[in-house]
MARBA-3410 file (N, C-alpha, C, O; in Angstrom, 1 decimal):
142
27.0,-6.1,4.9,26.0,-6.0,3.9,25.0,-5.0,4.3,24.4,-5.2,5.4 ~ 24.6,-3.8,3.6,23.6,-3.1,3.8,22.8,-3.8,3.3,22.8,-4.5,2.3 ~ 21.2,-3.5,5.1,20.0,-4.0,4.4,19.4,-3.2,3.4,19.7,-2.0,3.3 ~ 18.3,-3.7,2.5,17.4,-3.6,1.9,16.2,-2.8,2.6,15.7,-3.2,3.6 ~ 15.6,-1.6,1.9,14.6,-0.8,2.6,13.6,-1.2,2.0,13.7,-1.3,0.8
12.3,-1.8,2.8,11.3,-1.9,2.5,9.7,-1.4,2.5,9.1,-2.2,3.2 ~ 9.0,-0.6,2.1,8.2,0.2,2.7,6.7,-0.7,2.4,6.7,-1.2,1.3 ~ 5.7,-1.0,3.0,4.4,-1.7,2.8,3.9,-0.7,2.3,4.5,0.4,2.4 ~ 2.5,-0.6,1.7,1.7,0.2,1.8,0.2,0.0,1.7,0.0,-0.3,0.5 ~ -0.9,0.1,2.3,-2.3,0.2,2.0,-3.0,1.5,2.3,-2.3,2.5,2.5
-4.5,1.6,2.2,-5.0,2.6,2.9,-5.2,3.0,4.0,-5.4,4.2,4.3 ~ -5.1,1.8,5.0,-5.6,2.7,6.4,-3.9,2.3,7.2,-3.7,2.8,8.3 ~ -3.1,1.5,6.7,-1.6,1.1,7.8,-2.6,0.4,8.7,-2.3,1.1,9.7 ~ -3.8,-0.4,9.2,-4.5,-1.0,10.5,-4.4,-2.3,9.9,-4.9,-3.1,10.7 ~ -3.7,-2.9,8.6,-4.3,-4.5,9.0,-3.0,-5.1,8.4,-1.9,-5.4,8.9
-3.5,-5.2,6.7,-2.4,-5.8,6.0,-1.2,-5.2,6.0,-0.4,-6.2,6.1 ~ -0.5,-4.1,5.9,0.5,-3.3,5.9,1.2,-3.9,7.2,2.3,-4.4,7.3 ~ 0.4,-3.6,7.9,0.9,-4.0,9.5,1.5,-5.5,9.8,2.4,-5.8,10.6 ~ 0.4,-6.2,8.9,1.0,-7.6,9.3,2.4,-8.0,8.7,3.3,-8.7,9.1 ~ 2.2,-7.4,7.5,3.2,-7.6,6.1,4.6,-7.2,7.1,5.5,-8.0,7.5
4.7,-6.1,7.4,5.8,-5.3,8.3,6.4,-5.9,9.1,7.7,-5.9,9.1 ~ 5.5,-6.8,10.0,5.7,-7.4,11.0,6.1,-8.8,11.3,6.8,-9.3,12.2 ~ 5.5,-9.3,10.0,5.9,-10.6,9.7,7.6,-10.5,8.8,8.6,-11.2,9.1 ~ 7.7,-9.5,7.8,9.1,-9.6,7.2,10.2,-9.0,8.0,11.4,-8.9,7.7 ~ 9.5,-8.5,9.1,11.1,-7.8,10.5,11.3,-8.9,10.8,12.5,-9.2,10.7
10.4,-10.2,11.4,10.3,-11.2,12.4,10.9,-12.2,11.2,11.3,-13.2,11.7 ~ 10.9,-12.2,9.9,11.6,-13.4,9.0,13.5,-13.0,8.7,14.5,-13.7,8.9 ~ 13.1,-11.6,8.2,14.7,-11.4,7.3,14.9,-9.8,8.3,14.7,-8.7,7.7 ~ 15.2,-9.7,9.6,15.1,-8.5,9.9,16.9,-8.5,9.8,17.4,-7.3,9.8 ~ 17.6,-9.3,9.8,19.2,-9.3,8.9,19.4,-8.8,8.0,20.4,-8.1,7.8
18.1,-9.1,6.7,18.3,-8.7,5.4,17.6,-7.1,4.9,18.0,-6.3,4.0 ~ 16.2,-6.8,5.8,15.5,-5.8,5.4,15.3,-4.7,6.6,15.4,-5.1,7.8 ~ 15.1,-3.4,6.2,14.5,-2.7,6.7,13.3,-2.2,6.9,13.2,-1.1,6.3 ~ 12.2,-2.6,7.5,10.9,-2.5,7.5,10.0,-1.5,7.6,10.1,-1.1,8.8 ~ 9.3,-1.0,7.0,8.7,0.3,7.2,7.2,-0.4,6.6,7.1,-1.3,5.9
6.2,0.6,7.5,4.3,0.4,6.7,4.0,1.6,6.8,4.4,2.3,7.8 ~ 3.2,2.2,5.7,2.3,3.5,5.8,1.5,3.1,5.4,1.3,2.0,4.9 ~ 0.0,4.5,5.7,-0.8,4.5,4.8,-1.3,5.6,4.1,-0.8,6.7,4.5 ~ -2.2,5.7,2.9,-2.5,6.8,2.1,-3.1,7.4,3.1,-2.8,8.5,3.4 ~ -4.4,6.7,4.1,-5.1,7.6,4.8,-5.0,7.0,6.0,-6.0,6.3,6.2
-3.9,6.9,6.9,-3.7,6.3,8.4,-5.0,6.9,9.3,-5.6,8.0,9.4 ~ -5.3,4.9,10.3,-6.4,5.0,10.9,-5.5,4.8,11.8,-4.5,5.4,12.1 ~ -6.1,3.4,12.5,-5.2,3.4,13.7,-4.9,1.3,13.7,-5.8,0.7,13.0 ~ -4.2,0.7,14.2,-4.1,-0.3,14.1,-5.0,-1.2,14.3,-5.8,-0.8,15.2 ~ -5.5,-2.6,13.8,-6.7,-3.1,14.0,-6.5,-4.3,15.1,-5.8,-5.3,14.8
-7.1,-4.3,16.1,-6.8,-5.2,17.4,-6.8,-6.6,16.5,-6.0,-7.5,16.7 ~ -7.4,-6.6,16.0,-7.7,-8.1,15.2,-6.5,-8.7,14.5,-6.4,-9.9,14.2 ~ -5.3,-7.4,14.0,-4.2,-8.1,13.4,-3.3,-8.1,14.2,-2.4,-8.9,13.9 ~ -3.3,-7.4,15.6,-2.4,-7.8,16.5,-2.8,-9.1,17.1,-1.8,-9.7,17.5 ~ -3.9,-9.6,17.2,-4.7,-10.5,17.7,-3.8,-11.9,16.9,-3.2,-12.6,17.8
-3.6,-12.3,15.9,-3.6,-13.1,14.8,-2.2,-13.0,14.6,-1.6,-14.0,14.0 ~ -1.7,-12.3,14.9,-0.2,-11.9,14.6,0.4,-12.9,15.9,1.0,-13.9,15.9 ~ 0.1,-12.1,16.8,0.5,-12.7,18.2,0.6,-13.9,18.4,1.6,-14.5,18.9 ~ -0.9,-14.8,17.7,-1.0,-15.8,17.6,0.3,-17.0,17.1,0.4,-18.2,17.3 ~ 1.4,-16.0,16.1,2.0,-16.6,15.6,3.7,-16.4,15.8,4.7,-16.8,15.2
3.3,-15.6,17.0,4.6,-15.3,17.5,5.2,-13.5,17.4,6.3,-13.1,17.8 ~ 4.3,-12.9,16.9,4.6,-11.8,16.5,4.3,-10.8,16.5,3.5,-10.5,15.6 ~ 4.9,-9.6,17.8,4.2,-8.5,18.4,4.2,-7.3,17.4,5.3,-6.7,17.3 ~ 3.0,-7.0,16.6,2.8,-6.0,16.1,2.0,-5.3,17.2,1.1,-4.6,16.7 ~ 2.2,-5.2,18.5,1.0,-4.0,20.0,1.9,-2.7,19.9,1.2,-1.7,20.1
3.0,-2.5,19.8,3.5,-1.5,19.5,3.5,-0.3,18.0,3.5,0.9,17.9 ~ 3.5,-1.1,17.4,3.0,-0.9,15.8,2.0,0.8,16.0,1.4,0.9,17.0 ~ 1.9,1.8,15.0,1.2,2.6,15.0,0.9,2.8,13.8,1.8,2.3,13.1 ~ -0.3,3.7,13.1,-0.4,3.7,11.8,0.2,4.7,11.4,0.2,5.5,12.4 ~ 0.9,5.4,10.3,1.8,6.4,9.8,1.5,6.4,8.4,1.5,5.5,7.5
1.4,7.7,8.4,1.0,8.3,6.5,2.2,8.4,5.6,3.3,9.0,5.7 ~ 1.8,7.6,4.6,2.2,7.8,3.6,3.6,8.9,3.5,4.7,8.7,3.1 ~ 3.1,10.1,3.9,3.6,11.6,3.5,4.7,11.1,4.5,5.7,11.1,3.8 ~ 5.1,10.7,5.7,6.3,10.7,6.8,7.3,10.4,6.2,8.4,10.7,6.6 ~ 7.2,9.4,4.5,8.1,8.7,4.5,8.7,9.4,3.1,9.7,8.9,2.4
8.0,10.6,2.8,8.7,11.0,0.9,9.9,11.7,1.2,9.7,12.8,1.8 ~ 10.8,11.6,0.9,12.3,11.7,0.6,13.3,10.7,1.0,14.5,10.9,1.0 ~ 12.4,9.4,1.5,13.4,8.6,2.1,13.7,7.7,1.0,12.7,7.6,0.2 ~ 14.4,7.2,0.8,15.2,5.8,-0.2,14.5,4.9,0.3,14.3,4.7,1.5 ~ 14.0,4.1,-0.9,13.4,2.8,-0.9,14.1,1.8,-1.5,14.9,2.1,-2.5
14.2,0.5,-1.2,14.8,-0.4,-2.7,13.1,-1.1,-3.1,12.7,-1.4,-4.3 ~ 12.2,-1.3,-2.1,10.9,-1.7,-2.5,9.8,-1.3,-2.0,9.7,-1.7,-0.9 ~ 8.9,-0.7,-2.4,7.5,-0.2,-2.1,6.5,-1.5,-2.7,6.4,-2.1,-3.7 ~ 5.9,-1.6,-1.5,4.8,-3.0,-1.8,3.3,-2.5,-1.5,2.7,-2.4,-0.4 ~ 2.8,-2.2,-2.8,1.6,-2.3,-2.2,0.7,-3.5,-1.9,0.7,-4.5,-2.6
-0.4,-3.5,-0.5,-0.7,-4.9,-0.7,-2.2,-4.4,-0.6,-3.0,-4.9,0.3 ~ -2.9,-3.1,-1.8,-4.8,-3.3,-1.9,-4.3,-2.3,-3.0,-3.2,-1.8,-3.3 ~ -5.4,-2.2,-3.5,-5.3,-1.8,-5.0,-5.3,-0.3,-5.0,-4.7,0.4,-5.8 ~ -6.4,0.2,-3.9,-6.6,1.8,-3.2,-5.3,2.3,-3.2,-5.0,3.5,-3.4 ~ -4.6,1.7,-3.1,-2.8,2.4,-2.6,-2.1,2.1,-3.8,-1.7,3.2,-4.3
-1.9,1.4,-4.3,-1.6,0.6,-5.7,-1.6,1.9,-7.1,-0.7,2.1,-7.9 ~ -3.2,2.5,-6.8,-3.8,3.8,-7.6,-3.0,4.9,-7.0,-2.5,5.8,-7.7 ~ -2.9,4.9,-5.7,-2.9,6.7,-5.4,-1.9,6.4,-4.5,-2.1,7.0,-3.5 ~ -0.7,5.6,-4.4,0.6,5.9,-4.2,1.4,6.6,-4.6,1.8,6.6,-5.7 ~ 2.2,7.7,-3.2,2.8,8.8,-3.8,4.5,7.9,-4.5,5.2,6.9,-4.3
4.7,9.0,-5.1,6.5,8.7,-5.9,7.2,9.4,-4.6,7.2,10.5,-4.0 ~ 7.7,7.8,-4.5,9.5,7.8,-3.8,10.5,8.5,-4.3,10.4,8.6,-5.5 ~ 11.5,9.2,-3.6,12.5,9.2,-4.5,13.6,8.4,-5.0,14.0,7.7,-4.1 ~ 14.3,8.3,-5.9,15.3,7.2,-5.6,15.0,6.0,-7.3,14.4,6.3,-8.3 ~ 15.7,4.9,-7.1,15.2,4.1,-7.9,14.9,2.7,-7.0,15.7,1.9,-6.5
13.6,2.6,-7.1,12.9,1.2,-6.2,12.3,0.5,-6.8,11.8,1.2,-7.7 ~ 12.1,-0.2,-6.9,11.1,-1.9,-7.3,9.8,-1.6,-7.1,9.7,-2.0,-5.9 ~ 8.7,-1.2,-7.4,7.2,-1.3,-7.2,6.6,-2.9,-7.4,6.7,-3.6,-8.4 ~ 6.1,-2.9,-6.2,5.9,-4.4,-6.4,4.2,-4.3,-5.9,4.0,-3.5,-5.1 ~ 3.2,-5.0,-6.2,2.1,-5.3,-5.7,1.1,-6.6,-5.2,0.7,-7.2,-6.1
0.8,-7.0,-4.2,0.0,-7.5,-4.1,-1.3,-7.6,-3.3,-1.5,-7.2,-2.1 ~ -2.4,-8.5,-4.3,-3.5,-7.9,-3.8,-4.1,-8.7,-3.1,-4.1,-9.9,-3.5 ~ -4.8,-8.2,-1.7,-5.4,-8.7,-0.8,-6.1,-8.1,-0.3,-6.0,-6.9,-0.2 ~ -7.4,-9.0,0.5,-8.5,-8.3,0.5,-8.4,-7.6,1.6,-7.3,-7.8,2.1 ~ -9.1,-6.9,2.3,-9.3,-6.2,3.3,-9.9,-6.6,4.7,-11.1,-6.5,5.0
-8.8,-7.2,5.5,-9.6,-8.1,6.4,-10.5,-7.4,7.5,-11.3,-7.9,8.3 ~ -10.2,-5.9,7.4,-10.9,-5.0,8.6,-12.6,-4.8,7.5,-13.5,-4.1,8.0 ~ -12.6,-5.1,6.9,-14.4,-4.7,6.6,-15.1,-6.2,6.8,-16.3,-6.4,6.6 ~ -14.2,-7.1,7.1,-15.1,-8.8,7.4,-16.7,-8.1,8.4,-16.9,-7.5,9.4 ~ -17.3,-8.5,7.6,-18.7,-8.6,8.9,-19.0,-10.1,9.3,-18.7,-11.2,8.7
-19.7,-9.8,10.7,-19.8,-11.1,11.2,-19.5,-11.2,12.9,-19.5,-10.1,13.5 ~ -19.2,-12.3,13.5,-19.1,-12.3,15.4,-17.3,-12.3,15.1,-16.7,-12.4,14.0 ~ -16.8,-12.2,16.1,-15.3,-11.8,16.4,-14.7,-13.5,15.2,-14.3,-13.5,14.1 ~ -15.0,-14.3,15.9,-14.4,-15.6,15.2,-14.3,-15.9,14.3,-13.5,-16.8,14.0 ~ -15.4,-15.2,13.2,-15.8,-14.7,11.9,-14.3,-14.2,11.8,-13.2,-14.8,11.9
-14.7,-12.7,11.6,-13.2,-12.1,11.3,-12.2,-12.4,11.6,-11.4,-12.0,10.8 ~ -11.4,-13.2,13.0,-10.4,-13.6,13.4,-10.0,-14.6,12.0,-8.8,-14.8,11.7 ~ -11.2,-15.4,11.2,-10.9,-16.6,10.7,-10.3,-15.6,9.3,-9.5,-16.1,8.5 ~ -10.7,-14.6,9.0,-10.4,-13.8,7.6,-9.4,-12.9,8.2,-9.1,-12.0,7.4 ~ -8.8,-12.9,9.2,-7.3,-11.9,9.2,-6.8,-13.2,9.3,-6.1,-13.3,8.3
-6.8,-14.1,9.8,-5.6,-15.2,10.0,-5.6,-16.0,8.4,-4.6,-16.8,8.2 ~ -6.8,-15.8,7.2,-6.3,-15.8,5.8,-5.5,-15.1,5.5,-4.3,-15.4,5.3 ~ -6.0,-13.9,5.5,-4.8,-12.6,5.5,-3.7,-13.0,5.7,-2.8,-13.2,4.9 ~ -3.6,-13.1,7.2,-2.2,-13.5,7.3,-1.2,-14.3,7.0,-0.1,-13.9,6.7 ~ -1.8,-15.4,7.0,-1.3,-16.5,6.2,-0.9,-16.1,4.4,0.1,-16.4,3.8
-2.0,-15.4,4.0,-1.2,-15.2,2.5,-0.5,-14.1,2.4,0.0,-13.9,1.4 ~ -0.4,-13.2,3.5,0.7,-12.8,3.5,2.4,-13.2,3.7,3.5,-12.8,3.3 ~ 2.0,-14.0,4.4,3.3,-14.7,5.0,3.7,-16.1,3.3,4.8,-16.6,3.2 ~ 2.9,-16.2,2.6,2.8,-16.7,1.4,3.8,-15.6,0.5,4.8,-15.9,-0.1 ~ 3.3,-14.5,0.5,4.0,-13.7,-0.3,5.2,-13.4,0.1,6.1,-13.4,-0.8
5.5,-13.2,1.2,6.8,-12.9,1.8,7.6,-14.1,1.8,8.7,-13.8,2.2 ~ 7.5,-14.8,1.6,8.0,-16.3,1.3,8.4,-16.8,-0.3,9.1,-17.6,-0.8 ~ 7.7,-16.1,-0.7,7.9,-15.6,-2.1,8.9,-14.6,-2.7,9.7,-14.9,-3.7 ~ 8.9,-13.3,-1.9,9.6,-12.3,-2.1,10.6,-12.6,-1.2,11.4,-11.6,-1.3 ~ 11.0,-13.2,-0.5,12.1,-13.5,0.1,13.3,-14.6,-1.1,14.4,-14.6,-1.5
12.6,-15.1,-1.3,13.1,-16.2,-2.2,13.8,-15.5,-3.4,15.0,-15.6,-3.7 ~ 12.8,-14.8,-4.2,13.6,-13.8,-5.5,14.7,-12.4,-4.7,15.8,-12.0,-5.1 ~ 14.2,-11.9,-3.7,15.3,-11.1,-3.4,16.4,-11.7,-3.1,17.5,-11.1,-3.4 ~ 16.4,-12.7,-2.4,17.7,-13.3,-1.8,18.6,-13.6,-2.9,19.8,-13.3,-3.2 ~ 17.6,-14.6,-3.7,18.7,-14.5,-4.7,19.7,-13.5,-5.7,20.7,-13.7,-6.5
18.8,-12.4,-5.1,20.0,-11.6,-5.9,21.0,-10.7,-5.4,21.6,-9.8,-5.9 ~ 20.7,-11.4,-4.2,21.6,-10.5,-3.0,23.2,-11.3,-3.3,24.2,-10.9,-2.7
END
């Protein structure tokens, strides 16, 4: 069975993209191929490796990568998961599934570390919601 290509996408590739990636290698990495970009790559955010780890899952190697690395590659799904990327995502080539969802931005939380730890591990959690979701309809039509 060929896997399925998956590409995340937000604006900076430092939080949600990252976790999204990380969490769907570490669920269906049988069924998918994982990729994250961003429109404007920063750099990864300690706080989602932090939260990730937490749950079993090393995103410390992870780097952020633009958008542009990935245009001419075949997609079967581009996911955006913030609305910034959603707008100003470039065209794949190929024919893929655009899929979106939206979630907030856990790298602008203000507040002491435990603060934000408590709003990326929302994050993460509804991400791992969605992917539980999108595992569910893709499978079935595999």
């Amino acid at each position: 069975m060929t896997k399925k290509k998956v590409l995340f996408l937000c604006t900076g590739n430092s939080a949600r993209s990252q976790m999204a990636e990380g969490l769907l290698r570490n669920m269906a990495a049988d069924k998918f191929e994982v990729f994250s970009a961003g429109i404007k790559p920063t750099q990864v955010n300690p706080l989602a490796i932090k939260v990730m780890a937490e749950i079993g899952v090393d995103i410390s190697k992870h780097r952020s990568k633009s958008a542009l690395e990935f245009i001419g590659e075949n997609f079967d799904y581009v996911i955006t998961v913030c609305d910034n990327a959603k707008q100003t995502c470039p065209v794949f080539p190929g024919n893929y599934e655009k899929v979106h969802w939206d979630l907030e931005d856990p790298a602008i939380a203000q507040g002491a570390e435990e603060e934000k730890l408590e709003i990326f591990k929302k994050t993460r959690d509804k991400i791992k919601e969605f992917i539980l979701d999108f595992l569910k309809q893709t499978t079935d039509r595999v």
